[in-house]
C-alpha positions as CSV (number, residue, x, y, z in Angstrom):
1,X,22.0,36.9,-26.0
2,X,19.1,39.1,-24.4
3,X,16.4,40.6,-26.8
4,X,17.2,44.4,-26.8
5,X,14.1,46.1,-26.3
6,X,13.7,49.9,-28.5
7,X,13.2,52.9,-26.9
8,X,9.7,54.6,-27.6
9,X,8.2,57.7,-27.2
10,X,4.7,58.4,-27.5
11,X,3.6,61.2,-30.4
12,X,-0.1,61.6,-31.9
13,X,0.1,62.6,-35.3
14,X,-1.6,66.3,-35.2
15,X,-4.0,64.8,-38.2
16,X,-5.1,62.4,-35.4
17,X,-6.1,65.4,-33.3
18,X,-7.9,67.4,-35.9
19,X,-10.0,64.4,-37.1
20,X,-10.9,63.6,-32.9
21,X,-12.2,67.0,-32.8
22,X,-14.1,67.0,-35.8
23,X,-15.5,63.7,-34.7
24,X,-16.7,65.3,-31.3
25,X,-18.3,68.2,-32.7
26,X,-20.2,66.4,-35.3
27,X,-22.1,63.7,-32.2
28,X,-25.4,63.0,-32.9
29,X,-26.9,62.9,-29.5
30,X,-29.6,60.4,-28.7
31,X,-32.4,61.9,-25.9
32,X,-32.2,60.6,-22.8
33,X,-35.2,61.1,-20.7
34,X,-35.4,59.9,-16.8
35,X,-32.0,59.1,-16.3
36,X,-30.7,61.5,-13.9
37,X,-30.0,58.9,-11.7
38,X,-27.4,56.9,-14.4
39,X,-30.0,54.2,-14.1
40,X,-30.3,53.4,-17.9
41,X,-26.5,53.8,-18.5
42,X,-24.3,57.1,-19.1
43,X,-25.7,60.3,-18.3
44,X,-26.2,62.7,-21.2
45,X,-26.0,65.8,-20.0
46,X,-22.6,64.6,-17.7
47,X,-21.2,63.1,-20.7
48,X,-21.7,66.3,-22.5
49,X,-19.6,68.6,-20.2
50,X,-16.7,65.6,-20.5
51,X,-16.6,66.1,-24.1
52,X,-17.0,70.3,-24.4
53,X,-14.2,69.7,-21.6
54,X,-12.7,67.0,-24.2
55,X,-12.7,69.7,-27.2
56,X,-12.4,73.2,-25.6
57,X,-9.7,72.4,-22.2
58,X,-7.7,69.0,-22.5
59,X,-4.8,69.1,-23.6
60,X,-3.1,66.1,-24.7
61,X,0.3,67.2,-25.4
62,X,0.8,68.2,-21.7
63,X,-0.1,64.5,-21.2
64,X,2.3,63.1,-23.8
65,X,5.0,65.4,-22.2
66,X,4.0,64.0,-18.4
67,X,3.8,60.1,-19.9
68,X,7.5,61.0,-21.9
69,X,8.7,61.8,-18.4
70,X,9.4,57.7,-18.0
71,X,11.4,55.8,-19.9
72,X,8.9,53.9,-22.3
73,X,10.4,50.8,-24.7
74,X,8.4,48.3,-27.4
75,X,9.4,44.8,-27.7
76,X,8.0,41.9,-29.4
77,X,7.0,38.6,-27.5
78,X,6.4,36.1,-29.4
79,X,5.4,37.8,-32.2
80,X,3.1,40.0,-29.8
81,X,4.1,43.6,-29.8
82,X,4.5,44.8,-26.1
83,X,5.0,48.3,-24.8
84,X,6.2,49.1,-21.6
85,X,7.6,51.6,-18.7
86,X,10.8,50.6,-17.2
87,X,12.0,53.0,-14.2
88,X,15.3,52.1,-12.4
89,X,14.9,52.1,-8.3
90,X,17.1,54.3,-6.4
91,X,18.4,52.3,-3.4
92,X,20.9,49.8,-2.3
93,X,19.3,46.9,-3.9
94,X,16.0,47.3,-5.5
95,X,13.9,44.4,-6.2
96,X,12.3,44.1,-9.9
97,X,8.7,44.2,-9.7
98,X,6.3,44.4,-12.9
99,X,3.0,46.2,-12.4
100,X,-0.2,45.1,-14.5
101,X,-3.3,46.9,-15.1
102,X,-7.2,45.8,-16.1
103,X,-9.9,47.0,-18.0
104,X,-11.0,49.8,-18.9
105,X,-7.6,50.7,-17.6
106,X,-4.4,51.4,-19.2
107,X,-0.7,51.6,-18.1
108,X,-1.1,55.1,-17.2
109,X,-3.1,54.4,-14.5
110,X,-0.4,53.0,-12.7
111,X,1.8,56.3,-12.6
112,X,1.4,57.8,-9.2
113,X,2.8,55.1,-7.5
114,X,5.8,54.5,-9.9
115,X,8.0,57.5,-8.2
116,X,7.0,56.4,-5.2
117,X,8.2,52.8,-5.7
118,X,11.3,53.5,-7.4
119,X,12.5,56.1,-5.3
120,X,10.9,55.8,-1.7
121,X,13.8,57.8,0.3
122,X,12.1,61.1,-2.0
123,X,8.9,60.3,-0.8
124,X,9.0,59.6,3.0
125,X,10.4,56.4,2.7
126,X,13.5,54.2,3.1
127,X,15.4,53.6,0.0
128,X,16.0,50.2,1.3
129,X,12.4,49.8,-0.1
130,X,13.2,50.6,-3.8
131,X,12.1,48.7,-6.8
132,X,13.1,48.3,-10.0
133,X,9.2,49.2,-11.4
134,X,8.0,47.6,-14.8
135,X,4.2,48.6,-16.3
136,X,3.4,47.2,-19.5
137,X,0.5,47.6,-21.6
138,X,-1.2,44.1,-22.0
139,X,-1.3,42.9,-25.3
140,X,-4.1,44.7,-27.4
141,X,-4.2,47.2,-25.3
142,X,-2.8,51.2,-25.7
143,X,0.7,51.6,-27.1
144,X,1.0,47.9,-27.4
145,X,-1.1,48.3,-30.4
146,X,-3.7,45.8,-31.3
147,X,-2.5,42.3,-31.0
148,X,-1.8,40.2,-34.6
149,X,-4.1,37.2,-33.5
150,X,-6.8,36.1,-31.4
151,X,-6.7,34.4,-28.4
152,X,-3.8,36.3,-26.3
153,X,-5.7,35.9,-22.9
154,X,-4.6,36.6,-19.3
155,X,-2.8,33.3,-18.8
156,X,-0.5,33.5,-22.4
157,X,0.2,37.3,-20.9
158,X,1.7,36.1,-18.2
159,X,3.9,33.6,-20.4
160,X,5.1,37.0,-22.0
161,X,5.3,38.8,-18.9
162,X,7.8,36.0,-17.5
163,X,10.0,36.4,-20.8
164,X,9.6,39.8,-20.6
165,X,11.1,40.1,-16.8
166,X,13.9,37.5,-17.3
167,X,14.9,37.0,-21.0
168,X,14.4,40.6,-22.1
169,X,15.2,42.4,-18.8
170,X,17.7,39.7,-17.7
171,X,15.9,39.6,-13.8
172,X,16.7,36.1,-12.2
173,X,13.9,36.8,-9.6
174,X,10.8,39.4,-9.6
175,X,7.9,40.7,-8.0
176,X,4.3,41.1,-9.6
177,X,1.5,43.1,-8.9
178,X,-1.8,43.5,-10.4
179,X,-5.5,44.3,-10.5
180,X,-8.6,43.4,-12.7
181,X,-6.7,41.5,-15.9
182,X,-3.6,42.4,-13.9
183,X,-4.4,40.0,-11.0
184,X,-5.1,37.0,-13.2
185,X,-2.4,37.4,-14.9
186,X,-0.1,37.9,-11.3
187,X,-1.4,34.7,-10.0
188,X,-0.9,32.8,-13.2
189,X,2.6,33.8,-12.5
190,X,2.0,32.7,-8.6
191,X,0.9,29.4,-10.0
192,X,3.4,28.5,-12.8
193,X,6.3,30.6,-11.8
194,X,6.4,30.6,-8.3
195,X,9.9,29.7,-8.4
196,X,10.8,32.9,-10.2
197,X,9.0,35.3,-8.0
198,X,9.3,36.9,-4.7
199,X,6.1,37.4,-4.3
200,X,2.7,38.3,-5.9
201,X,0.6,41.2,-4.4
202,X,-2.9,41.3,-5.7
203,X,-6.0,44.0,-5.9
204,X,-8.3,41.6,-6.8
205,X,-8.2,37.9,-5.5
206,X,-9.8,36.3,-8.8
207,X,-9.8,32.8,-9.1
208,X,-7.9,31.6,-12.3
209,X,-10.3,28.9,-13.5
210,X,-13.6,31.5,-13.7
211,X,-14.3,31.7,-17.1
212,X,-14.4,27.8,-17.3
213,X,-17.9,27.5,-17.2
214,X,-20.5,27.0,-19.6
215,X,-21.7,30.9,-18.3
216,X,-18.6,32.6,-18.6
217,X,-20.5,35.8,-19.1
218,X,-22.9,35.4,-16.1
219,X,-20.6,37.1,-13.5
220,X,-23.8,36.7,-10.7
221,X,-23.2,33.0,-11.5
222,X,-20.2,33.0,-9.4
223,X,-19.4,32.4,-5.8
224,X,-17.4,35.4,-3.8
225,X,-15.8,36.4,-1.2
226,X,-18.4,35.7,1.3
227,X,-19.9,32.4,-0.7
228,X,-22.9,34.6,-1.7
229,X,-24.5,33.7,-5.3
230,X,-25.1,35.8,-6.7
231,X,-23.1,38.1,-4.6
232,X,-24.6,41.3,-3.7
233,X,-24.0,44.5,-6.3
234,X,-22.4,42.0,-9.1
235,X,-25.2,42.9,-11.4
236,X,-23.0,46.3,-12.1
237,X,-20.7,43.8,-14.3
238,X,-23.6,42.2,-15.3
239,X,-23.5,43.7,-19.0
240,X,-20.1,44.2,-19.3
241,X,-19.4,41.2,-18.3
242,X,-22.0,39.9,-21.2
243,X,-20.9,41.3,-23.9
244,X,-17.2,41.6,-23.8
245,X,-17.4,37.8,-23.1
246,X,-19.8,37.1,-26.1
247,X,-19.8,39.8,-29.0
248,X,-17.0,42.2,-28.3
249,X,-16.8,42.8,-32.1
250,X,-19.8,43.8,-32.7
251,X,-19.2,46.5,-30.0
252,X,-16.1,47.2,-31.2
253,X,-17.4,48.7,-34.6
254,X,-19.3,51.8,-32.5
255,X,-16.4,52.4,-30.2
256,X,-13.7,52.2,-33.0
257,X,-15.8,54.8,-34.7
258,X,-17.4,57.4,-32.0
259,X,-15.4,58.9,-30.0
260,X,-18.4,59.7,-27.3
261,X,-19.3,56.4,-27.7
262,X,-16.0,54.9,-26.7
263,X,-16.2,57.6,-23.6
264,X,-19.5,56.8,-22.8
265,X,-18.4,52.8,-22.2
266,X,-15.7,53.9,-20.2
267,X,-17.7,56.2,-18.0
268,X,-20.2,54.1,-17.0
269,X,-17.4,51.5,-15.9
270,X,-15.5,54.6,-13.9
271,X,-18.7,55.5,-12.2
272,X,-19.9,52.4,-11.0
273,X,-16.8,50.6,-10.1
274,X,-14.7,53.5,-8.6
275,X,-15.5,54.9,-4.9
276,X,-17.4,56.9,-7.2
277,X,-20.7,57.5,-4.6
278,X,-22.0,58.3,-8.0
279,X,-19.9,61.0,-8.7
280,X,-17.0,60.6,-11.6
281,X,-14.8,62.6,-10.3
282,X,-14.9,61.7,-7.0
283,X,-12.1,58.9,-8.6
284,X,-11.1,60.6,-11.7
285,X,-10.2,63.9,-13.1
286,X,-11.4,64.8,-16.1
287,X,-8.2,65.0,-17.7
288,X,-7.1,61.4,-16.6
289,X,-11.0,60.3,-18.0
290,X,-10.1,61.7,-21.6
291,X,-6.5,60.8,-21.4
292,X,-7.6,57.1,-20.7
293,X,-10.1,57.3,-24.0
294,X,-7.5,58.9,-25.7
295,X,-4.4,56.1,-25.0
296,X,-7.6,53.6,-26.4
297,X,-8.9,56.2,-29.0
298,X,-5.2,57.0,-31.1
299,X,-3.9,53.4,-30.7
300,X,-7.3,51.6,-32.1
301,X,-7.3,49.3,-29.3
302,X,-11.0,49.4,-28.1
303,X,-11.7,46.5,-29.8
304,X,-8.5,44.0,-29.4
305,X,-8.5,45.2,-26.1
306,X,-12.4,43.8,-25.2
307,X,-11.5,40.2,-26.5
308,X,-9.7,39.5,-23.4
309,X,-13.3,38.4,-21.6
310,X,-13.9,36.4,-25.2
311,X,-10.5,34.9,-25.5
312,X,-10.3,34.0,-21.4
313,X,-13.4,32.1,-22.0
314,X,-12.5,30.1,-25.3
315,X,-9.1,28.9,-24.4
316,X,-9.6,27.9,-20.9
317,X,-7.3,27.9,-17.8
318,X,-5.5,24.7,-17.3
319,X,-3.7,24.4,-14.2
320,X,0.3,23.9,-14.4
321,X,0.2,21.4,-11.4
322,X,-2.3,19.4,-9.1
323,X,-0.5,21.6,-5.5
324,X,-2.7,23.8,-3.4
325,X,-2.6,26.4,-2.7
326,X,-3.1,27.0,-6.5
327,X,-1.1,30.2,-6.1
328,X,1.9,28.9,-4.7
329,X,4.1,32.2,-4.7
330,X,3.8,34.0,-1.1
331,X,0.5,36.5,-2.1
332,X,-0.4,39.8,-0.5
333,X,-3.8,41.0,-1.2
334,X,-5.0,45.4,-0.4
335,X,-8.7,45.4,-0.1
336,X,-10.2,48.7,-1.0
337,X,-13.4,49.7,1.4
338,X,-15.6,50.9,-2.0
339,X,-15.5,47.2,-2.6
340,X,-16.5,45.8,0.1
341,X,-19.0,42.9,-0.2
342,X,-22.7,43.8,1.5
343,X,-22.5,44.1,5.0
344,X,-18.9,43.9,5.0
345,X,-17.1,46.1,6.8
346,X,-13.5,47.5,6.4
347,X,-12.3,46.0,9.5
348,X,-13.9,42.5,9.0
349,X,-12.9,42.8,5.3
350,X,-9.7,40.8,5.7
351,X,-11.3,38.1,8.1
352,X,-14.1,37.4,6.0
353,X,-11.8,36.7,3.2
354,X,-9.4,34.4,5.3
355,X,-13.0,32.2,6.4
356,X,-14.5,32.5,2.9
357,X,-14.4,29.9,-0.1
358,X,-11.6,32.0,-2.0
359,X,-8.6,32.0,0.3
360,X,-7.3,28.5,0.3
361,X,-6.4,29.5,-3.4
362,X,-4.0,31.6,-2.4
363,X,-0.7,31.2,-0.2
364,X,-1.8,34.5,1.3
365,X,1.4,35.8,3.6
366,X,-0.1,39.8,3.6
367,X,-3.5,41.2,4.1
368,X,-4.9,44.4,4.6
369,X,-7.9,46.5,4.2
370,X,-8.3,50.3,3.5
371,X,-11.1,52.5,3.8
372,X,-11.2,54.4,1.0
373,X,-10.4,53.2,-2.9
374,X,-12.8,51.1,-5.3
375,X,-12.0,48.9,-8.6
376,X,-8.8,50.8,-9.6
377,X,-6.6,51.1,-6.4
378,X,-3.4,52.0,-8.5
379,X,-5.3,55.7,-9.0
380,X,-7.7,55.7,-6.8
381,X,-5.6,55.1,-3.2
382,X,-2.3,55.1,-4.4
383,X,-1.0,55.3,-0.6
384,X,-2.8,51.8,0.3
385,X,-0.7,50.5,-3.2
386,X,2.5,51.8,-1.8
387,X,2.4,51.2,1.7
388,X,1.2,47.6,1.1
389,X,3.4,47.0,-1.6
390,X,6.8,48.2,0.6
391,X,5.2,46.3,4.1
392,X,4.6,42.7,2.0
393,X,8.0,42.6,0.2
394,X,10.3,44.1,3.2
395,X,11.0,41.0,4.8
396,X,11.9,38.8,1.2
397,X,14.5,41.4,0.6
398,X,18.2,40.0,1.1
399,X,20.9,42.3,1.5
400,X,23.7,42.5,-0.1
């Protein structure tokens, strides 16, 4: 008998609310001399407009209403408490596929290409193309709440995510799709379940033993897409990278308790990993930037949600089986041009992938490259997502 899933809605408490704003209005500010440029971290003055836009515009029921609009259900997998989006396709035979975000994302940044997906012949498509679209929260993350124990890293998510898609939602056969966190955890699934999958499309080509190292937190210790080490513009992970892997806690305690400070982290992640050309809102608009803080602010999940670089470091990968490619499902990979390596074009992007150190990891079937669209594709080029999501899966489609 299948685990029934419950229905959930998402509703903030209005004591939630008042206690936010009285926490933004009471900020202590630190100065913040010479940094017009972003070059020792946030901006203050930038930061400040977010949060007098934060207090005096957002509104976060008119989010709630637009994030109700899907139908949202909590389960529990393995004893880990798991929200998610399921949203039936609307074609002859649409083909399940479960959608996975990163960090400092959430599930929500996945929701302009959910329509798209599950109903393509409403937006310029053929509904031949449908999908059956599932986006969870990962585990300690958002409406998933904060995970009971430690260690729930990207490879035990994708455990979950397989018992989610066949023993809870009863699918024989499924697609995945992921970026940051989300891409580990898809080619976990290209790795161990291969067998279960139709395919895996990926944002990020991450390799799955990376954190087995003794630096884990050194991202310009590894070796790229083009070989280079450290590869060019990797010191903008640098301290993320650093402290989420060795002293998230100890983070956690300011970003649990400040608001602006829990903003602030985010920001500086939007700005320099989004096609940002150092502009926020060139990616983001302000209301999706406080509607992310807030989806990490009501559900107290700044914290569990930064131990995934900790806990992917202290239980390490272990491969499922000795056969290469490692990621034996058939992969598609979108590249986005604001990540390009250093003098690496959009048109040699997918080339220099295919001759580079990372590919024979990967039983890479689709590739293509995009101008436009950095670190979080899903929002930032939703029309690459789509188009390269329908294009890879077409042909493992079988009619019925």
């Amino acid at each position: 008998m299948r685990q029934q899933p419950e229905p959930f809605t998402v509703h903030v408490d209005d004591v939630v609310l008042v206690d936010i704003a009285q926490r933004l209005e009471r900020t202590v500010w630190p100065d913040d001399p010479g940094n017009e440029d972003w070059s020792y971290g946030a901006n203050r003055a930038y930061l400040k407009q977010l949060v007098d836009y934060w207090l005096n515009t957002f509104d976060w029921r008119a989010v709630e209403r637009r994030i109700n609009a899907f139908p949202q259900y909590k389960t529990k997998l393995d004893g880990v408490p798991v929200h998610f989006m399921h949203v039936k396709g609307k074609g002859p035979s649409p083909m399940p596929i479960v959608l996975t975000h990163g960090w400092p994302w959430s599930f929500w940044d996945m929701h302009k290409v959910i329509e798209p997906l599950t109903d393509p012949g409403a937006h310029g498509g053929n509904p031949a193309d449908a999908f059956d679209v599932v986006v969870p929260s990962l585990p300690g993350y958002g409406f998933s709440g904060p995970s009971p124990r430690a260690g729930v890293n990207f490879w035990q998510t994708a455990e979950l995510w397989n018992q989610l898609m066949t023993n809870v939602l009863g699918y024989p056969r499924y697609a995945t799709s992921g970026g940051d966190w989300g891409a580990l955890v898809s080619s976990q699934l290209g790795h161990k379940y291969a067998d279960c999958l139709y395919g895996v499309h990926l944002m990020h080509p991450m390799l799955l033993d990376q954190f087995n190292s003794d630096r884990p937190w050194d991202v310009t210790a590894r070796s790229w897409d083009t070989g280079q080490k450290p590869p060019a513009g990797s010191t903008k992970f640098a301290a993320h990278f650093a402290v989420h892997v060795l002293d998230p806690q100890t983070l956690a305690y300011a970003l649990a308790d400040s608001p602006v400070g829990l903003l602030a982290w985010l920001l500086e992640r939007w700005r320099a990993w989004g096609d940002s050309h150092g502009d926020p809102e060139r990616v983001f608009s302000k209301e999706h930037m406080i509607a992310t803080a807030m989806i990490y602010w009501v559900t107290g999940t700044a914290g569990s949600s930064m131990r995934a670089y900790a806990d992917a470091a202290r239980y390490p990968w272990t491969p499922s089986h000795n056969r290469e490619p490692v990621v034996e499902a058939p992969t598609g990979i979108t590249f986005l041009g604001g990540e390009n390596p250093a003098g690496v074009s959009t048109e040699q992007r997918v080339a220099t992938f295919k001759s580079g150190p990372r590919a024979r990891f990967f039983n890479t079937v689709y590739a293509q490259a995009h101008e436009t669209g950095g670190h979080f594709g899903y929002y930032e080029n939703p029309r690459a997502v789509i188009h390269d999501l329908r294009e890879m899966f077409r042909p493992m489609r079988v009619p019925e």
